[in-house]
C-alpha positions in Angstrom: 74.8 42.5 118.8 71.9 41.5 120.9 71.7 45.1 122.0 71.1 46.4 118.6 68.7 43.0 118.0 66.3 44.6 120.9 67.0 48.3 119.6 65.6 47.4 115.9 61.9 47.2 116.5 61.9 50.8 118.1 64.3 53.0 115.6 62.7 55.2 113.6 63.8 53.7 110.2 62.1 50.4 110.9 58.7 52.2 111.8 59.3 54.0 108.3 59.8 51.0 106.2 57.0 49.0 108.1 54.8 51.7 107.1 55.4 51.6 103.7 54.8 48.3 103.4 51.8 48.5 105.6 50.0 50.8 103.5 50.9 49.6 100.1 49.4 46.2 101.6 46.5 48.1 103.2 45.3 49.8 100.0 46.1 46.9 97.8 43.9 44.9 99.6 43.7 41.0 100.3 41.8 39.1 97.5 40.4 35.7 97.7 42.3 33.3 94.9 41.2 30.6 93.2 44.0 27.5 93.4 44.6 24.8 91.6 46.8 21.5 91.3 47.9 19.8 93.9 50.4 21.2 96.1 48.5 24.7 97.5 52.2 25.9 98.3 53.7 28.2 96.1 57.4 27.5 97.7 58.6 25.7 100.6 61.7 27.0 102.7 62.8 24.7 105.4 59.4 23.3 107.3 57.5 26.7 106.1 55.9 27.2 103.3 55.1 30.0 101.1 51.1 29.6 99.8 49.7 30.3 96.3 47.4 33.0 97.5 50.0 34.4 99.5 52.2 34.6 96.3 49.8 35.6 93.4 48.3 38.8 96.4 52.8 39.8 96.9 52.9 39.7 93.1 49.5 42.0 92.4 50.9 44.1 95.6 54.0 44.9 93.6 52.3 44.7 89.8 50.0 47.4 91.3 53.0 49.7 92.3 55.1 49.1 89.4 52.3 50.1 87.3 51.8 53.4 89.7 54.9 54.5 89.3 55.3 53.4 85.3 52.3 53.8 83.7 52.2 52.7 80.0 55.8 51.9 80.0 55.2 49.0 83.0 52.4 48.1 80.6 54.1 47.5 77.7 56.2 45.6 79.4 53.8 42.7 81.1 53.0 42.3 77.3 56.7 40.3 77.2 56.2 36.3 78.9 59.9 36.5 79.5 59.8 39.8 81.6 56.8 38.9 83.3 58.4 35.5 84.2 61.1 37.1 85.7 59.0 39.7 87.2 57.1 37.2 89.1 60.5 35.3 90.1 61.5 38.0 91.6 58.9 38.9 94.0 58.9 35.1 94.8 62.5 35.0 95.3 61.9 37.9 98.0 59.1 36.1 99.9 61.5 33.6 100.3 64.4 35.7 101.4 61.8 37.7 104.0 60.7 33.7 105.1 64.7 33.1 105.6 65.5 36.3 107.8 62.1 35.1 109.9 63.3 31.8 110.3 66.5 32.8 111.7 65.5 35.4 113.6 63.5 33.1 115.4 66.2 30.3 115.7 68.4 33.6 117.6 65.1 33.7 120.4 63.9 37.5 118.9 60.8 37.8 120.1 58.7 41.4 119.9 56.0 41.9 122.7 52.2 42.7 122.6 52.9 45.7 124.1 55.9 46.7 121.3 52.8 45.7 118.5 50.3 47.5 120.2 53.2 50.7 120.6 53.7 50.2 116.9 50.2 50.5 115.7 49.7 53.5 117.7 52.5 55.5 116.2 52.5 54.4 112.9 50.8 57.9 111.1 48.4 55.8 108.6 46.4 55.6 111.6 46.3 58.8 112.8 44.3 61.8 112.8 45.9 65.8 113.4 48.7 63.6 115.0 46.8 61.4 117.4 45.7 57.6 116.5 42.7 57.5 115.1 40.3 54.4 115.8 38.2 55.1 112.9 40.7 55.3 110.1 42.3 52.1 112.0 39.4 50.0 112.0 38.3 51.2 108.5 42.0 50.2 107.0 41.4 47.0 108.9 38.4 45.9 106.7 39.4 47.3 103.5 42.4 45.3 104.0 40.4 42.8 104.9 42.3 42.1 108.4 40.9 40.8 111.5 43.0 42.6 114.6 44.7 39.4 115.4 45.8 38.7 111.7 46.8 42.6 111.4 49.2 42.1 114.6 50.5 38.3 113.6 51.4 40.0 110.3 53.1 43.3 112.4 55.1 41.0 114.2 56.5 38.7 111.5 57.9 41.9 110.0 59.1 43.6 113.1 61.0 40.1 114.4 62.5 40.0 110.7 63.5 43.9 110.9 65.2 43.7 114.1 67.3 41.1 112.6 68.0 43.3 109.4 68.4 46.9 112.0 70.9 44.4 114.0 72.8 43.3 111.1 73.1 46.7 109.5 73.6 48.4 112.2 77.0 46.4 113.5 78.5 47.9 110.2 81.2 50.6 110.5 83.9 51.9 108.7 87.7 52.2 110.0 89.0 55.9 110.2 91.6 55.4 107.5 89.4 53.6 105.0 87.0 56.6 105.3 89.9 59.4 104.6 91.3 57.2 101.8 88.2 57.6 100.1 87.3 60.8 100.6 90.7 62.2 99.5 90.7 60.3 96.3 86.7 61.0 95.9 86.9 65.1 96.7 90.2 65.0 94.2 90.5 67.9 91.8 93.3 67.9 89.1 94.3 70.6 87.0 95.1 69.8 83.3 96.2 71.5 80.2 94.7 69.6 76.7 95.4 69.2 72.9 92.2 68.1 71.1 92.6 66.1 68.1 89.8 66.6 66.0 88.4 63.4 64.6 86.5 65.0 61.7 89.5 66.9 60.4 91.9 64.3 60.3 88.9 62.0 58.5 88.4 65.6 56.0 92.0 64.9 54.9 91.7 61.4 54.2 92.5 60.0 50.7 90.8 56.9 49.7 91.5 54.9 46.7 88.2 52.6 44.9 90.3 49.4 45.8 90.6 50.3 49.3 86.5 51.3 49.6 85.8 48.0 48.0 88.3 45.9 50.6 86.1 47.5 53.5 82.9 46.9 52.1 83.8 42.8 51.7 85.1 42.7 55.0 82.1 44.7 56.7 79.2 43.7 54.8 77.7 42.8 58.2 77.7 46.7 58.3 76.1 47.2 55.0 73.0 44.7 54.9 69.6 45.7 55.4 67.5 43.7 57.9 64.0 41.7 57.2 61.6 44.1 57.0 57.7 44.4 56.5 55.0 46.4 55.0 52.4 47.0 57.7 48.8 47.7 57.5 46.8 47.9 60.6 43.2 49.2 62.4 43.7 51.3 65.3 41.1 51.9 68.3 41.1 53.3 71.7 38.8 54.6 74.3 40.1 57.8 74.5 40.2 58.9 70.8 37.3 57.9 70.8 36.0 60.6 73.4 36.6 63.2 71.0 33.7 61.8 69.4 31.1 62.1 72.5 29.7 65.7 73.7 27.3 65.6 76.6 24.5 68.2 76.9 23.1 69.8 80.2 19.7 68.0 79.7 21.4 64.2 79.8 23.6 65.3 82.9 20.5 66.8 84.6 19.3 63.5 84.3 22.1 61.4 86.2 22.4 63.8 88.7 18.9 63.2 89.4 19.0 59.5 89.0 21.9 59.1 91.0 21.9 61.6 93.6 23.0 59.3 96.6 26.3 59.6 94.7 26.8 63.3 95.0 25.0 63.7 98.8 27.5 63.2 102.2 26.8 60.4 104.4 25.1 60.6 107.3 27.5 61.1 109.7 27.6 59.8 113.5 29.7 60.6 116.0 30.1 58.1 118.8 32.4 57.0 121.8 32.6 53.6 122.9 34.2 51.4 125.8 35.8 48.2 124.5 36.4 45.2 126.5 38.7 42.7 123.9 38.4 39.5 123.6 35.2 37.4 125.2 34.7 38.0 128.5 31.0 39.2 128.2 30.7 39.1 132.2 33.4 42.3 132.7 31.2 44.1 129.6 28.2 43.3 131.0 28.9 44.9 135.0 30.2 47.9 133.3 27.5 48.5 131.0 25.2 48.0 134.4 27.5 50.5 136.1 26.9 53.1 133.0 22.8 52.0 133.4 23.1 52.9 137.1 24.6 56.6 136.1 27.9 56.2 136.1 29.6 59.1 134.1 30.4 57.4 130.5 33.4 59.6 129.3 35.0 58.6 133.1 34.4 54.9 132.8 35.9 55.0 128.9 39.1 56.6 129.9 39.2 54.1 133.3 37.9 50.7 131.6 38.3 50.9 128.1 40.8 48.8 126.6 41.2 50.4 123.2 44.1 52.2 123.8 43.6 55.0 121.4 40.4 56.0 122.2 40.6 55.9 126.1 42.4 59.1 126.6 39.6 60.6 125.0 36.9 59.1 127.0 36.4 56.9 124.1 35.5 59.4 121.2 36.3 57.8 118.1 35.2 61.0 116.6 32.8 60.9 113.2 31.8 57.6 111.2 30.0 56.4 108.6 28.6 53.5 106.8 30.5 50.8 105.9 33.7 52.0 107.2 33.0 49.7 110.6 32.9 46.6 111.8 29.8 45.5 110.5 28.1 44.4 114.1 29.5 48.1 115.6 27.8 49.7 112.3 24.7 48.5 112.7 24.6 49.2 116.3 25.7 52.6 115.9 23.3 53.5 113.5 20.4 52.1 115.5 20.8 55.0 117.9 18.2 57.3 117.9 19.0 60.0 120.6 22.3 62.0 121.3 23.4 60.5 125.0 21.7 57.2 124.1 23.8 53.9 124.9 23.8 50.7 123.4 23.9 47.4 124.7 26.7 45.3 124.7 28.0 44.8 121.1 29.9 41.5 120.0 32.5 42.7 117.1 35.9 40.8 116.3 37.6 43.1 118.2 35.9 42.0 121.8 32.6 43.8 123.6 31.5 47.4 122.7 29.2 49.8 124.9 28.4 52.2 122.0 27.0 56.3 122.9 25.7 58.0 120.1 27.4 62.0 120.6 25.7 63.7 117.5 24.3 63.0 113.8 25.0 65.4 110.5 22.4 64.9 108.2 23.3 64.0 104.6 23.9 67.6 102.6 23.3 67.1 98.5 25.7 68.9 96.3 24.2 71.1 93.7 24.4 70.7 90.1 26.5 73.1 89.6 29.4 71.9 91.5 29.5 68.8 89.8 27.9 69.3 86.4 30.9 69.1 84.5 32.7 65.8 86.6 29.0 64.3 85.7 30.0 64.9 81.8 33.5 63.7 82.2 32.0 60.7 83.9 29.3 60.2 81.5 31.9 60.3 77.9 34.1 58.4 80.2 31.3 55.5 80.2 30.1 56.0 76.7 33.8 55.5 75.3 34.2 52.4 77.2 30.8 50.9 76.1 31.6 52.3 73.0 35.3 50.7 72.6 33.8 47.1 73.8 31.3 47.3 71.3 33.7 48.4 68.5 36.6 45.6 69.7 33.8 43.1 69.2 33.3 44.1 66.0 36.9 44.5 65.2 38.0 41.1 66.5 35.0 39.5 64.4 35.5 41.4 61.0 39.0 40.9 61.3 38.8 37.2 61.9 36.1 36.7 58.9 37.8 38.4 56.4 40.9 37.8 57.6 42.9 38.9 54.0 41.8 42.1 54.3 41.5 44.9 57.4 39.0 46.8 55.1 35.9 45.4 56.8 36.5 45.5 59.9 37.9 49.2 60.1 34.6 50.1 57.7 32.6 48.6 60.4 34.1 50.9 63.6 34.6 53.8 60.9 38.2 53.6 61.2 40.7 53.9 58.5 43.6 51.5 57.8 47.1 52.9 58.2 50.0 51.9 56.3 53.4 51.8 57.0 56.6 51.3 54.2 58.9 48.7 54.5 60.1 48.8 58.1 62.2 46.7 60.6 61.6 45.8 64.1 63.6 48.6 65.3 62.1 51.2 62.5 58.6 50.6 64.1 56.5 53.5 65.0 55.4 53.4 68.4 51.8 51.4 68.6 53.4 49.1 66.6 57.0 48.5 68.6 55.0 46.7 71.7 56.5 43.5 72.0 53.0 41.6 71.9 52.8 43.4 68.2 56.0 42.4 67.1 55.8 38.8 68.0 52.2 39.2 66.3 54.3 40.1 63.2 57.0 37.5 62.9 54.3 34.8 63.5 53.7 32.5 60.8 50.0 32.9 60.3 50.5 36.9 59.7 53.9 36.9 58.3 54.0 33.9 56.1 50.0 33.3 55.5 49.5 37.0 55.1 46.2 36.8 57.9 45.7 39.2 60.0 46.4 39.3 63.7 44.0 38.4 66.2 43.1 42.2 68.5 46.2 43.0 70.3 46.3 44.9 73.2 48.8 47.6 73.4 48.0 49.7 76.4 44.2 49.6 78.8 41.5 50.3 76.6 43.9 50.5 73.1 44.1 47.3 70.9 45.6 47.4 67.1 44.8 44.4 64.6 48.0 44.1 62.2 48.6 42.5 59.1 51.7 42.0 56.5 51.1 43.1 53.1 54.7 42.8 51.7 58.2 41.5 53.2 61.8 41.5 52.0 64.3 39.6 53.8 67.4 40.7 55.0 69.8 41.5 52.2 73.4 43.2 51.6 73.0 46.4 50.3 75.1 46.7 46.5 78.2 49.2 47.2 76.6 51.3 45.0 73.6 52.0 47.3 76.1 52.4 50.1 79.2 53.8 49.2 78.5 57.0 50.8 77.8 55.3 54.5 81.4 52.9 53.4 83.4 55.9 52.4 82.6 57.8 56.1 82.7 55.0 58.3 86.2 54.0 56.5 87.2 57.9 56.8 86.5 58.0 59.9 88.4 55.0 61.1 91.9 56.2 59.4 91.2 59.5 60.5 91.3 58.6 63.9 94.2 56.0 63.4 96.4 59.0 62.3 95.2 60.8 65.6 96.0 58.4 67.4 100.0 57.9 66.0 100.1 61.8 66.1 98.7 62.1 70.0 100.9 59.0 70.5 103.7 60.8 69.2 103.3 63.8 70.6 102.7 61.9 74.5 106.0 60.2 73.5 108.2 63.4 73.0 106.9 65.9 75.8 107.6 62.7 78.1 111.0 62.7 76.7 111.6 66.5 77.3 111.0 67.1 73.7 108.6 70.3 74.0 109.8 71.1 70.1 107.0 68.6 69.0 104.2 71.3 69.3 105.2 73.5 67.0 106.7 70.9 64.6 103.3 69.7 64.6 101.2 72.6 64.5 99.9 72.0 68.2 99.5 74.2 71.3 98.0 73.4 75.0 95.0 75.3 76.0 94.3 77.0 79.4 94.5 75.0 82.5 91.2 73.5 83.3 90.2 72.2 87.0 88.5 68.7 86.8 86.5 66.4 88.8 85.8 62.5 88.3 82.2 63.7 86.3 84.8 64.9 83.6 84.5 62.7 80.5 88.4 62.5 80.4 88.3 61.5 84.3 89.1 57.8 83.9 92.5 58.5 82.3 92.9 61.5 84.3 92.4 60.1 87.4 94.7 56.6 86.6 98.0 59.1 86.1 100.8 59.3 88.5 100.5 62.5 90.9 103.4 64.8 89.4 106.3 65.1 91.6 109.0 68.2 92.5 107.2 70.3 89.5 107.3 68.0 86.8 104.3 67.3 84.6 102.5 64.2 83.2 101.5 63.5 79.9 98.9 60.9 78.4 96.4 60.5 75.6 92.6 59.7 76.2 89.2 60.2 74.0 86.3 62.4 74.7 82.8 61.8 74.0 82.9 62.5 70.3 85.8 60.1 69.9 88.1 62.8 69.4 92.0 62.0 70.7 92.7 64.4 73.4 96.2 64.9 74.5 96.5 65.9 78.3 99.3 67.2 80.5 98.9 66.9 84.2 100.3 70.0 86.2 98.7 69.8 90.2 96.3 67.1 92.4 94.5 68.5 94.8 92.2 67.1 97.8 89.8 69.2 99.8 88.1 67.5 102.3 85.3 68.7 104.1 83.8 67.6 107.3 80.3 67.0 106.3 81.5 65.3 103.0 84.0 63.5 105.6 80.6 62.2 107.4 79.1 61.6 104.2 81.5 58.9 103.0 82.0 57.5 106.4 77.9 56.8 106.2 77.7 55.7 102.2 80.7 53.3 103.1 78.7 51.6 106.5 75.9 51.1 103.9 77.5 49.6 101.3 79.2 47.3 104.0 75.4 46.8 105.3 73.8 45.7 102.0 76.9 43.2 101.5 76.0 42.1 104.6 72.7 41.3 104.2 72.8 39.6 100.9 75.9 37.6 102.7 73.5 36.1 105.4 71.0 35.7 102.6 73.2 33.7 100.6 74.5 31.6 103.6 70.1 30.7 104.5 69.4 29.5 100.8 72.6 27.4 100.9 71.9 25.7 104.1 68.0 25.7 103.9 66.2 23.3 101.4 64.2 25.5 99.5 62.0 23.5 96.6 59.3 25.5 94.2 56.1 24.2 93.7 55.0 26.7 91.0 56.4 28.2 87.5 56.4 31.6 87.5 55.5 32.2 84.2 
């Protein structure tokens, strides 16, 4: 066990998953927040607690993702309280869960090294350059994030304690030799099968119904039969991007903010420096080697001898090409105050410790030309005339809409839109726009439904809100059998239909497991070809749950395929063909399964020993 404990911080998986979760954090970025109340803790676990900035920044981290990977759909969503309340439970919940595994991973003495950190960093390929670590992209992650080195390596450590914990308890996880063949014979099974199909819609063809028996299922079903509330809609549409279609840009006006604005389309000056960094604050061992490099010492020898940045050393301290605001901002200026190629700084106080700063060579800005970015500059400029555009119409939308609020007329006349109308619809009838849950709730509340106002400007999706109001409701009503007796007289066929299947498959089952092969042909009934089948097969379940035939005889049951038709099967041969690497396979799907139980086991065991309390709702 302890072993594996000291193996987790250096296996491969762990450096994956840390750098995942590094750079999602990195390019998220750590906001200041705003806290209110009393208690500044989001939750408390044990003597720890988890703060509300902490909490709100794990929740955007994740909100931000989510929405990457969903678009519209995540949108649509976070317009639901109760989704978003149990969104944000969630990621709460695992802040606590990650707090657990650190606080017992520290009660078993793990401990990870400033050299394992410092090892870390240095491998982990956000921070590396054609394969090498790369100071610059470091340092320039570090203040995007907004990290100082220190609060970068506390937070690289809390992760790689609480990893080697999860690698340990994973890792113990194996499966015994028989378990493993057990399942893969059963999972690489193959049966061969014969089947009758008992079509559904030609038994319910062949049904006779009588009016008394239509009527007794339509009073017993009404439930079936009764038309839910519904609503006649009328609503005002607007959205950025329709309104694009509306905006055409000429050469002259995109002349014109290329010249306004051509910092924007021009490179940075670029610098390329090398530096010698002494961490932390002793000023007196920066200062003798900067008088050693004043005396003519060779720089590039004293970098690779004295430098303590780790990654640049090797290279005599190159960190390569820079430019504004990608530094630290004491560095920057330093940098930049270089005049000659060779020329050396003083010493240069940043939060990573003392710099000795040589300038190596400048590349002068170089302006794109118009051409290359003419038509990005159009994009760019409908882009911004849409979205001042939309703001200025939502305005006027939510205003009209809200003065005359029995009528959508106004307000659509005033953004030139036009008022759609739906017919009479239900929830689940709604066309698209209007089946966003904030829209639906809109339309069931009192003030729109009952009051007939309109709705306040909903938002559906970024930069596309709808106003909605009901013009005419019904409530939810049986339909008369009149209106429905074609809908009663299928469903009702349908059901004896399959009944009789059912007693004629039933039958049939009955007799061939009886040695009565006669019923075929009495019934008009014949097997088709054998058929190999896996466990993907929609017949599987029942196939799979019959007795292996023995000394040549055959099984017989009855199942249903996807179309509900009854499908009579006869078992003939079971087969398992095992492969090594699906042998290997198993074995490893089996440990993982055994490792995520695990997991959540120790988990379990943490929350019921540890008093957690929270301090915040998550709605």
């Amino acid at each position: 066990m302890m072993d594996r404990l000291r193996e987790g911080v250096n296996s491969i998986a762990v450096k994956i998953i840390l750098g995942l979760i590094i750079l999602s954090f990195i390019f998220a970025g750590v906001g200041n927040y705003l806290i209110s109340g009393g208690n500044n803790a989001a939750a408390k676990v044990g003597n720890a607690e988890i703060s509300r900035g902490d909490f709100e920044q794990a929740y955007q981290n994740e909100r931000n993702r989510m929405q990457a990977q969903l678009g519209d759909y995540f949108s649509n969503l976070l317009a639901d309280p109760t989704y978003v309340a149990s969104f944000r439970k969630s990621v709460l919940d695992r802040m606590v869960n990650d707090l657990l595994l650190e606080q017992h991973a520290a009660s078993l003495g793990l401990r990870v090294s400033d050299d394992q950190v410092r090892q870390m960093i240095l491998e982990m390929p956000q921070f590396q350059s054609q394969g090498k670590f790369d100071q610059e992209l470091y340092q320039a992650a570090l203040r995007r994030a907004g990290f100082t080195p220190d609060m970068f390596a506390e937070y690289l450590r809390k992760d790689l304690v609480r990893n080697q914990l999860m690698t340990a308890l994973q890792g113990s996880e194996f499966s015994l030799p028989g378990e493993v063949n057990l399942q893969d014979q059963l999972i690489s099974q193959t049966r061969d099968i014969r089947t009758i199909t008992l079509s559904l819609a030609e038994f319910a063809k062949k049904v006779t119904l009588s009016d008394e028996d239509i009527e007794q299922y339509y009073k017993a079903n009404t439930e079936r039969f009764t038309r839910p509330e519904q609503v006649k809609v009328s609503y005002v549409e607007l959205s950025a991007d329709a309104l694009k279609a509306e905006i055409s840009i000429d050469d002259e006006a995109a002349q014109q903010y290329y010249q306004e604005h051509l910092d924007k389309y021009s490179s940075a000056e670029q610098r390329k420096v090398s530096h010698i960094l002494i961490e932390g604050d002793d000023e007196q061992k920066a200062q003798a080697i900067l008088d050693e490099l004043n005396a003519g010492a060779d720089f590039t020898t004293v970098a690779k001898e004295k430098s303590q940045d780790v990654g640049s050393a090797q290279d005599g301290g190159s960190l390569g090409w820079i430019e504004r605001d990608t530094m630290d901002p004491a560095f920057e200026a330093a940098a930049y105050a270089l005049t000659e190629k060779g020329q050396i700084s003083g010493l240069v106080k940043s939060d990573f410790g003392y710099h000795i700063i040589r300038l190596d060579d400048v590349k002068a800005p170089v302006v794109k030309p118009y051409t290359e970015v003419a038509q990005a500059i159009k994009q760019e400029l409908v882009d911004q005339q849409a979205l001042d555009s939309f703001y200025a119409k939502q305005s006027e939308l939510e205003k009209l809409a809200f003065e005359h609020s029995d009528s959508l007329d106004e307000a659509a006349k005033a953004i030139s839109a036009k008022v759609e109308h739906t017919d009479f619809i239900s929830a689940d009838q709604a066309p698209d726009l209007l089946a966003v849950p904030a829209v639906l709730q809109a339309l069931k509340s009192p003030e729109v439904k009952e009051d007939g106002l309109n709705s306040e400007v909903i938002e559906v999706a970024p930069e596309h809100v709808v106003v909605v109001r009901v013009e005419e409701s019904r409530p939810e009503t049986v339909l008369p059998l009149q209106e429905v007796k074609t809908q009663v007289v299928e469903q009702l066929s349908q059901l004896k239909g399959e009944q009789q299947a059912l007693e004629l498959g039933n039958k049939i089952v009955t007799a061939l497991k009886a040695g009565n092969s006669d019923v075929l042909a009495e019934n008009g009934v014949a097997f088709g070809e054998v058929q190999m089948i896996d466990r993907s097969s929609p017949l599987a379940n029942t196939v799979y749950s019959m007795v292996k035939p023995q000394d040549g005889a055959k099984g017989y049951a009855q199942a249903k395929d996807f179309d509900g038709n009854v499908v009579v099967i006869e078992l003939d041969k079971v087969e398992s063909k095992v492969t090594p690497a699906y042998h290997e396979q198993i074995a490893t799907q089996l440990s993982r399964i055994g490792s995520q139980q695990d997991l959540a086991g120790v988990i379990s065991v943490l929350r019921q020993s540890t008093d957690i309390e929270y301090h915040i709702a998550t709605e």
